[in-house]
C-alpha positions in Angstrom: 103.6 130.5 99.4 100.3 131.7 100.7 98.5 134.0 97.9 96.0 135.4 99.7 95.6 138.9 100.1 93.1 141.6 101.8 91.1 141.5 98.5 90.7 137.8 98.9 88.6 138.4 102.6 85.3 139.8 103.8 83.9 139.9 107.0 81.2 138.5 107.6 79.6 139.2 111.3 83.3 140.5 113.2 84.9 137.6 111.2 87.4 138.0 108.5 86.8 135.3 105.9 88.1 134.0 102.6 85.8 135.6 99.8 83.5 133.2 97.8 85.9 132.8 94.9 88.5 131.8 97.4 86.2 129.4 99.1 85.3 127.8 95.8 89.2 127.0 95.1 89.8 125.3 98.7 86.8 123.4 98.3 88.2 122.0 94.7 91.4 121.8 96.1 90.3 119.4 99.4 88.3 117.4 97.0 84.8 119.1 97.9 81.9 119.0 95.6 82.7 122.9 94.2 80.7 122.1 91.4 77.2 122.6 94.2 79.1 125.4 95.7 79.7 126.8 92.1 76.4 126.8 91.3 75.0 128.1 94.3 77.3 131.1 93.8 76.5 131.6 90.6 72.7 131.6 91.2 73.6 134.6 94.6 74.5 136.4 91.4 78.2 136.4 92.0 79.4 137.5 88.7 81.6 134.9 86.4 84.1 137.5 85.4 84.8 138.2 88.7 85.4 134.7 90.0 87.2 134.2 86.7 89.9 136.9 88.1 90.6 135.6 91.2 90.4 131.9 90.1 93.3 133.3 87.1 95.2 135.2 89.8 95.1 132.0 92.0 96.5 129.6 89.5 100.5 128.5 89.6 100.2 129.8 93.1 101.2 126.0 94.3 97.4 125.7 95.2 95.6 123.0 92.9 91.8 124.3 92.9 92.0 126.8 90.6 92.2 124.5 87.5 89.4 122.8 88.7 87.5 125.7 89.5 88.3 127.4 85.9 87.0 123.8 84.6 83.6 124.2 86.7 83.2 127.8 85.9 83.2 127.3 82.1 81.1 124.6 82.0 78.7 126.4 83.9 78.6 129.6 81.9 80.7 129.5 78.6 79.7 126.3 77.0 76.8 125.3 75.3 73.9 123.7 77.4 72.8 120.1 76.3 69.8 119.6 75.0 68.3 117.6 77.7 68.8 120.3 80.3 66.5 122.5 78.4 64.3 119.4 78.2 64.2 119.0 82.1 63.7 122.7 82.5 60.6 122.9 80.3 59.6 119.6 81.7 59.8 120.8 85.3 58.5 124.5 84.3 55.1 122.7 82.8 54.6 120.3 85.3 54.4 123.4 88.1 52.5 125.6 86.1 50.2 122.5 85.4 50.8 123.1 81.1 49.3 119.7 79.7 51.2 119.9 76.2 50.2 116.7 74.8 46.6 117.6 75.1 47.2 121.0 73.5 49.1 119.7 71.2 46.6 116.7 70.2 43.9 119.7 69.8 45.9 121.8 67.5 46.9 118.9 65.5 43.0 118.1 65.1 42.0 122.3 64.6 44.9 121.8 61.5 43.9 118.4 60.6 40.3 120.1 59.8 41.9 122.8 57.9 43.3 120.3 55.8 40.8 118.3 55.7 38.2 121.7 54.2 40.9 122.6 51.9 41.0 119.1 50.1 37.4 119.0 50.0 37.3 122.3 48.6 39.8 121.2 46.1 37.5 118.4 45.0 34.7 120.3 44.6 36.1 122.9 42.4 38.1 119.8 40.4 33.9 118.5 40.1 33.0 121.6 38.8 35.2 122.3 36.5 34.7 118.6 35.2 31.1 119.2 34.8 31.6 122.6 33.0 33.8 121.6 30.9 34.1 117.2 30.6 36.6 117.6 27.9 38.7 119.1 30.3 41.8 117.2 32.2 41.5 118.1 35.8 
């Protein structure tokens, strides 16, 4: 049974086509690498909803892609990101903007490392003080 209908098609210069959502499930279903293709979608600001529909209305159709496609989908957009993504984003993000956190990072640390440093010293002196002014005093 072939489920594809006029929604499922665009034209693309005088050619009728199968529809990016439809594209992604025969890619799955050949053994493709849909996850690229999903992304690459995704990023032409296809919306997730909408390839969620089609994918749903494609599956039990006696075409195996749309499982997989479902699969690729959520992973993309409704679970969590790892950690280490973020990590290689930020990573990447710095090293273009040319961000050198470790140097910025050693400065703070030595701007508050000073701070603490004036506060103890200032706690010692008024501890001295209060010694002198009053020796009987436990300070």
């Amino acid at each position: 049974m072939n489920p594809l209908t006029a929604e499922d098609t665009v034209v693309v210069n005088g050619i009728t086509v199968t529809n990016v959502a439809v594209t992604l499930i025969h890619l799955a279903a050949g053994g493709h690498d849909a996850g690229k293709a999903m992304d690459d979608a995704l990023r032409r600001g296809n919306k997730p909803n909408d390839l969620r529909e089609v994918f749903e209305r494609w599956k039990g159709q006696g075409v195996k892609g749309p499982s997989a496609v479902l699969e690729l989908l959520a992973d993309r957009v409704d679970r969590r990101l790892p950690r280490s993504w973020f990590q290689r984003l930020a990573k990447d993000l710095f090293a273009a903007e040319a961000v050198h956190l470790v140097d910025e990072w050693w400065s703070d640390l030595e701007r508050m490392a000073e701070v603490v440093i004036d506060v103890q010293l200032a706690m010692d002196i008024a501890r001295a003080r209060n010694l002198v002014a009053d020796p009987t005093k436990s300070v």
